[in-house]
C-alpha positions in Angstrom: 1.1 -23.4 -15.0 3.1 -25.9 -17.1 6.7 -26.4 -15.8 8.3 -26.1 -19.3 6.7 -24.4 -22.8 5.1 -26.1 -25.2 6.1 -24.7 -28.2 3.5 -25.3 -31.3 2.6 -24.1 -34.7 -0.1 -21.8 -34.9 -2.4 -24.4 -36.9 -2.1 -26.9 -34.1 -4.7 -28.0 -31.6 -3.2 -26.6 -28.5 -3.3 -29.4 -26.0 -2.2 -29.5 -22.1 1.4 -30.8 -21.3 1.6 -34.5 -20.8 -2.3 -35.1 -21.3 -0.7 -37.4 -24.6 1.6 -39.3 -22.7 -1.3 -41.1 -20.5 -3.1 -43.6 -22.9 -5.3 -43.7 -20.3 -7.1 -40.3 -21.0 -9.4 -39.7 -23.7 -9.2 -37.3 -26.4 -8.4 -33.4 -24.8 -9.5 -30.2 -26.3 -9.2 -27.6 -24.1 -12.0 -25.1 -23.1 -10.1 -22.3 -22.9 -6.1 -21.0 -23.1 -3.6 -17.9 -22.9 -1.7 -18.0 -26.5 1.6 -16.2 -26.0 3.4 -15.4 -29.3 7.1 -15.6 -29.0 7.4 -14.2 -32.5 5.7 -11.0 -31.3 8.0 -10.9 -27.9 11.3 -11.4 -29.8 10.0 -8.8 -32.3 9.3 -6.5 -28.8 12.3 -7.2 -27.3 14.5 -6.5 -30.2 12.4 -2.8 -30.8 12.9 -2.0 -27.0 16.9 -2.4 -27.9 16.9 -0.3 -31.1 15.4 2.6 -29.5 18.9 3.0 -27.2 22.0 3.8 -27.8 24.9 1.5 -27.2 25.9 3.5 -24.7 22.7 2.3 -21.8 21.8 -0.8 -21.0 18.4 -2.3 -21.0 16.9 -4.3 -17.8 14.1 -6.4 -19.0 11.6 -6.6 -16.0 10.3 -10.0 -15.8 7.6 -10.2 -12.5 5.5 -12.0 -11.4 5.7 -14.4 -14.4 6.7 -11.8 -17.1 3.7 -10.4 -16.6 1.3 -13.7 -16.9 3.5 -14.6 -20.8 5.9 -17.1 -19.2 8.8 -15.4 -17.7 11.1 -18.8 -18.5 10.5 -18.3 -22.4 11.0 -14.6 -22.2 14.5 -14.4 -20.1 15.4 -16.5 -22.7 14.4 -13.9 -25.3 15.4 -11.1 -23.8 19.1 -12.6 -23.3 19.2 -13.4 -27.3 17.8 -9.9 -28.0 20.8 -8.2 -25.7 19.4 -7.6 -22.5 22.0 -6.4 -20.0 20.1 -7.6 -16.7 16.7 -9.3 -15.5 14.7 -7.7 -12.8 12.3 -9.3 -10.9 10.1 -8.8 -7.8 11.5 -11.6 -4.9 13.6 -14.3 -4.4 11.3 -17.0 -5.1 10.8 -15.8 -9.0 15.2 -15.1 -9.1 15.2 -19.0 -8.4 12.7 -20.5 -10.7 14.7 -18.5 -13.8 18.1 -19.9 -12.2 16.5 -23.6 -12.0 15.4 -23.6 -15.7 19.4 -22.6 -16.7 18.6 -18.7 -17.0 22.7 -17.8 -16.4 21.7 -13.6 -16.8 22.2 -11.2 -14.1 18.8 -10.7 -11.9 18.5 -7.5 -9.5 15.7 -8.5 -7.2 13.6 -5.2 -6.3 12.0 -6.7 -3.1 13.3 -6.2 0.2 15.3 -9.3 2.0 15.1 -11.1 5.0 18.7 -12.2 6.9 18.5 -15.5 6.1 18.4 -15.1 2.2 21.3 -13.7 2.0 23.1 -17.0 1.2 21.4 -17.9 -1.9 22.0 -14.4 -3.7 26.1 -15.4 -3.4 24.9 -18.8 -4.1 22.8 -18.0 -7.5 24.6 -14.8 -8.7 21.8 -12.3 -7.9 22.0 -8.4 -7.3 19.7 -7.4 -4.2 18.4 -4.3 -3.9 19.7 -2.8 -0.7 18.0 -0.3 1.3 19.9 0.1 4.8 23.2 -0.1 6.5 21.8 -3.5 8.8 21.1 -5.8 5.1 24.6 -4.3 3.9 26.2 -5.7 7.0 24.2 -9.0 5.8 25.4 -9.4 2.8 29.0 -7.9 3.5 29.6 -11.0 6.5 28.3 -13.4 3.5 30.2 -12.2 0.5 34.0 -12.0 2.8 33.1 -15.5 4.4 33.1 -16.8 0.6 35.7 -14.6 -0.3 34.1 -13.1 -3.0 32.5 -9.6 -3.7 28.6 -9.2 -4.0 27.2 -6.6 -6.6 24.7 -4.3 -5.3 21.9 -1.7 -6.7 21.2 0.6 -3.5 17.5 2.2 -4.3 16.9 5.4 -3.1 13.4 6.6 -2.6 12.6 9.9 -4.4 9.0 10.4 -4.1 7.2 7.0 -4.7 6.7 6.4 -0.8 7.9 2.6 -1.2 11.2 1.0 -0.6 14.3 2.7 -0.8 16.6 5.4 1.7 15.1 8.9 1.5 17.1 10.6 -0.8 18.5 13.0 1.4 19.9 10.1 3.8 21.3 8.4 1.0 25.2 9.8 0.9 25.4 8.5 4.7 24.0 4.6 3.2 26.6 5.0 0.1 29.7 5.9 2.7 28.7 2.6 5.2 28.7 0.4 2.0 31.6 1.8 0.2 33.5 1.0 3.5 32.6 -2.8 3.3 34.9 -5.3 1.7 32.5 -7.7 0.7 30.4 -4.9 -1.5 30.6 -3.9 -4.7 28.5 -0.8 -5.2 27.5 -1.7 -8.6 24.1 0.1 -9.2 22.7 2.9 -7.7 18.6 3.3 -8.8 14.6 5.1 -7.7 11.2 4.6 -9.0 9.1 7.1 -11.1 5.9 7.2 -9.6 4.1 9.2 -12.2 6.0 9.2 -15.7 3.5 7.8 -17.9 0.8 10.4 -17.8 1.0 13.7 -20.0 1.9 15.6 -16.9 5.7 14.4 -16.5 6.4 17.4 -13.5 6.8 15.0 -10.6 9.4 12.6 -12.3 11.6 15.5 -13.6 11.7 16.6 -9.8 12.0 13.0 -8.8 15.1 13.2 -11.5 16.5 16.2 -10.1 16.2 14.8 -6.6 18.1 11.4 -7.7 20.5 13.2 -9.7 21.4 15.7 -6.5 22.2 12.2 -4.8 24.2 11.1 -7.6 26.2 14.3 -7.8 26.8 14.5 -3.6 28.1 10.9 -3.9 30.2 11.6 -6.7 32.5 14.7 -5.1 33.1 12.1 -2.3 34.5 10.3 -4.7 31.5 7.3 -5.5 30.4 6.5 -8.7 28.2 3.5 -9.6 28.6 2.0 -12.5 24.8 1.8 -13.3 22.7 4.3 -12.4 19.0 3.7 -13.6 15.6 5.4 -13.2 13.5 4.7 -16.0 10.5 2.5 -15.6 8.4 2.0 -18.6 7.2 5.2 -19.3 10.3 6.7 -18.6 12.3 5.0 -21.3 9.5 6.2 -23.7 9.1 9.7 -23.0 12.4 10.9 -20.8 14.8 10.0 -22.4 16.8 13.0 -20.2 16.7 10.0 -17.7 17.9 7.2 -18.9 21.0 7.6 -17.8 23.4 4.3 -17.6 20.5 1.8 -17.8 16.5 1.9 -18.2 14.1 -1.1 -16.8 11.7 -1.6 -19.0 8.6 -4.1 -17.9 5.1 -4.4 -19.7 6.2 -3.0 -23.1 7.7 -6.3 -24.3 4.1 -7.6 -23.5 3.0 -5.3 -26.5 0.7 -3.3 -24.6 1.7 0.4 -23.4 1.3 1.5 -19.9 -1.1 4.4 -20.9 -2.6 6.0 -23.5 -0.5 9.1 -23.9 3.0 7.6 -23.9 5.3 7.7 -27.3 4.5 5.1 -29.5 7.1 2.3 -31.2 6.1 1.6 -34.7 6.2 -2.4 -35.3 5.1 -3.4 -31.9 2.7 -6.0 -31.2 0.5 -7.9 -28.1 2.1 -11.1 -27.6 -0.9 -12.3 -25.8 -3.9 -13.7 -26.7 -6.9 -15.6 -24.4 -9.4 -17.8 -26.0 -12.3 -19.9 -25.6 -14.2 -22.6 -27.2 -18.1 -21.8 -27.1 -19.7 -24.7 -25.2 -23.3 -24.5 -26.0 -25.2 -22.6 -28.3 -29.3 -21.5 -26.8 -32.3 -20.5 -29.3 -33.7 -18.1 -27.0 -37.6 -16.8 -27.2 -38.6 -13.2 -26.2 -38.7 -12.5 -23.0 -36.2 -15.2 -21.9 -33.9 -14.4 -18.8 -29.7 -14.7 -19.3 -28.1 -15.0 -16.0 -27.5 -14.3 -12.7 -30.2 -11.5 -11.7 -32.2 -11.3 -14.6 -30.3 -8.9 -16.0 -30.9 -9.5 -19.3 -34.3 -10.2 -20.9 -34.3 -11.1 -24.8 -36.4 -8.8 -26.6 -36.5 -10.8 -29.4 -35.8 -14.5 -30.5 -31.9 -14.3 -29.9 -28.9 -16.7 -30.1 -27.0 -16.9 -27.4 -23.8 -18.6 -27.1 -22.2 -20.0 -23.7 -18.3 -19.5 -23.6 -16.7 -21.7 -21.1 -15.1 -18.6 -19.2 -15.5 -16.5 -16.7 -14.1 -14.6 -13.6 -12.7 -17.7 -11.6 -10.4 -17.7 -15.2 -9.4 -13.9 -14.8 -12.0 -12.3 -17.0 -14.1 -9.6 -15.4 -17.3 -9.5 -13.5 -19.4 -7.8 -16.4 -23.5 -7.1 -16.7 -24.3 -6.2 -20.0 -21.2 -4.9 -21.4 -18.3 -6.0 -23.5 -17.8 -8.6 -26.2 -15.5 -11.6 -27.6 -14.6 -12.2 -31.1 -16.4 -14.9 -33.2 -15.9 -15.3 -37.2 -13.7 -12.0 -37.0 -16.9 -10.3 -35.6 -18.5 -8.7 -31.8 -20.9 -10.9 -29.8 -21.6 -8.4 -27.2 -21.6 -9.9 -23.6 -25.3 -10.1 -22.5 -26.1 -10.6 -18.5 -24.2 -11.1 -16.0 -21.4 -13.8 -16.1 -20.6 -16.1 -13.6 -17.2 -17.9 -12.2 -17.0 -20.3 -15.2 -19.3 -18.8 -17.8 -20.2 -15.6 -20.0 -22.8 -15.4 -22.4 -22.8 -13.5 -25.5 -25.4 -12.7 -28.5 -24.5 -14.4 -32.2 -27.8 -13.8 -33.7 -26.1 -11.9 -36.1 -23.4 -14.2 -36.9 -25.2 -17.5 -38.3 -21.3 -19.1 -38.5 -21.2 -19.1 -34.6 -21.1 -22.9 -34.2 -20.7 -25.3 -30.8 -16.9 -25.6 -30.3 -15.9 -23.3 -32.4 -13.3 -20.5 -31.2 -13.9 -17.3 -29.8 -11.5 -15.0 -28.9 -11.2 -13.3 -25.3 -8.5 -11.0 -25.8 -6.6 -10.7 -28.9 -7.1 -10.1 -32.4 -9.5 -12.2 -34.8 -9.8 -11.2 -38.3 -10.2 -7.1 -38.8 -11.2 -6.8 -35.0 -9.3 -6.5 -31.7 -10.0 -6.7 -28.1 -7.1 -4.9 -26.1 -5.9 -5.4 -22.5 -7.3 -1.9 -22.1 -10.5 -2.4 -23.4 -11.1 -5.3 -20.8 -9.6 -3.0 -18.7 -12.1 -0.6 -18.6 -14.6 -3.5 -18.6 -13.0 -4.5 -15.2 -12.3 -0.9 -13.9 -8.6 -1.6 -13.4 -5.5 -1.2 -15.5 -3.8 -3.2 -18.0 -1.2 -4.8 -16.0 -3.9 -6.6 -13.8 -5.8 -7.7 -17.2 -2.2 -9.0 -18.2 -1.3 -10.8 -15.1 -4.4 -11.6 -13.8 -5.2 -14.9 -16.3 -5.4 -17.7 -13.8 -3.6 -21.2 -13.9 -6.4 -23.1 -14.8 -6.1 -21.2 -18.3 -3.1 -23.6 -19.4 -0.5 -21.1 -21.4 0.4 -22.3 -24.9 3.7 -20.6 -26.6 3.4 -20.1 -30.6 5.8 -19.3 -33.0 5.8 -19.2 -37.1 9.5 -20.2 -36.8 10.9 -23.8 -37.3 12.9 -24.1 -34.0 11.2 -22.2 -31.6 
């Protein structure tokens, strides 16, 4: 993946960065690229905001690369658009936003070895603190700096991961509280289930959190953020949100399911797409692909677009499409690692290098990251994150200075 954006009007060739500054190398136009919008993220980032009052923060969660749109480019727009806090998944992703100058608090989610404890002090990060031993940890570091470290101590109510049992927490809260080098800053569990219709299990993973809440407060403890609230949380329990939500794959644009409260305005940020690479007059009869899964009953067109699973797209036989001139070319056989095959008899514009679109709107059409979703037989996130590096990501915006 490139190490910085390349930011570039929309009616620009996108090109790799650096492929101009060797002389050397001859013209470039790429097969194939992820188009992130920043325009569309800011605009995401900025509804996520206006839908909370003042009074709770919002935690932009920015895995495992912001969620395949750059997570460099979007700390930076979260930050403008008033984001509290920056979650993220480990150690190694906290670092690469501190490298590129990202100054806003991170809580790391993951667990932590002993001998990272050093670089949270060292970069300003919250770790996410699970029993008494990484306490002891961090407390040794923090006093032998002579500082205090900010904590978020998960507790697990029900999603079976990371975190103290909630009813073991109090004990965890009284061991920290006792240590001078904590700050007991954060105190937060995982929905497992709150973006389905049924929302039964997260209020009783609510009630359980908030018995640990109110055991720890008449022993005195308070934290200062308490937080709950994934995604679908923050859209349809708003009984939960509490001091802070975390809100991940909504700036993305796309919803974590079907049946969670909508936000009017928001849009996909990303986009894939392709240039077709050949163009075949077909005769009836004619095979298309692996395992002969597809005989032409008829003279067809068929396309050849340059991409295929070893990019991210899915393994497909017969089913799907991409967009070309604003219209479906349905998939036809099975693809391969570097190549899909779709019918444009029907649209006489299709032309060799021209674009098609992978995921993304073109004209009147759209192709969702649920639609290739169901394609795939997974979810949205893994559509989403799932776009490999050899699809170079190319950042857009409409604005002068992006």
């Amino acid at each position: 993946m490139p190490q910085s954006p390349t930011h570039l009007n929309r009616l620009e060739e996108p090109r790799l960065p650096g492929w101009d500054a060797d002389p050397s190398l001859p013209p470039f136009r790429k097969r194939a690229w992820v188009e992130v919008d920043l325009d569309a993220l800011e605009n995401n980032f900025r509804l996520i905001r206006a839908h909370l009052p003042p009074s709770v923060k919002w935690i932009t969660v920015l895995k495992d690369d912001a969620y395949g749109h750059g997570a460099v480019p979007a700390a930076r727009l979260a930050a403008k658009c008033g984001a509290a806090m920056i979650a993220v998944s480990n150690l190694e992703e906290a670092l690469a936003l501190r490298r590129e100058g990202i100054q806003t608090p991170i809580l790391i989610f993951g667990e932590t070895h002993p001998e990272e404890a050093p670089c949270y002090l060292e970069h300003n990060l919250r770790p996410s603190v699970t029993t008494s031993e990484a306490g002891a940890w961090f407390d040794r570091e923090a006093r032998r700096r002579g500082v205090r470290l900010p904590v978020h101590v998960k507790v697990e109510t029900g999603m079976g991961r990371y975190g103290v049992r909630w009813t073991e927490a109090i004990e965890l809260f009284r061991k920290l509280r006792d240590r001078p080098g904590i700050l007991l800053e954060g105190v937060y569990s995982h929905f497992a289930r709150s973006d389905e219709a049924d929302k039964e299990f997260a209020r009783l993973q609510l009630s359980r959190f908030k018995e640990t809440l109110e055991a720890a407060a008449r022993e005195g403890m308070r934290f200062p953020l308490r937080h709950i609230c994934n995604t679908g949380g923050f859209l349809d329990l708003p009984e939960a949100h509490l001091d802070a939500v975390r809100v991940g794959i909504l700036h993305t644009g796309v919803y974590p399911s079907a049946v969670c409260r909508r936000l009017p305005g928001l849009r996909p940020a990303m986009s894939v797409k392709a240039r077709v690479a050949a163009i075949r007059q077909m005769e009836p009869g004619d095979n298309v692909g692996y395992g002969l899964r597809y005989q032409c009953p008829s003279p067809r067109r068929i396309a050849v677009i340059p991409v295929g699973y070893g990019d991210g797209y899915p393994r497909v036989r017969n089913e799907g499409w991409v967009l070309i001139h604003g219209r479906r070319a349905p998939v036809v056989g099975a693809n391969a690692m570097d190549a899909t095959m779709v019918d444009v008899t029907d649209i006489p514009e299709a032309r060799v290098w021209g674009e098609a679109t992978l995921l993304g709107k073109q004209g009147e059409e759209e192709i969702t990251a649920h639609d290739i979703a169901r394609w795939k037989g997974t979810i949205s996130y893994e559509v989403l994150v799932g776009w490999r590096e050899r699809l170079p990501r190319v950042y857009v915006s409409g604005k002068k200075n992006a």
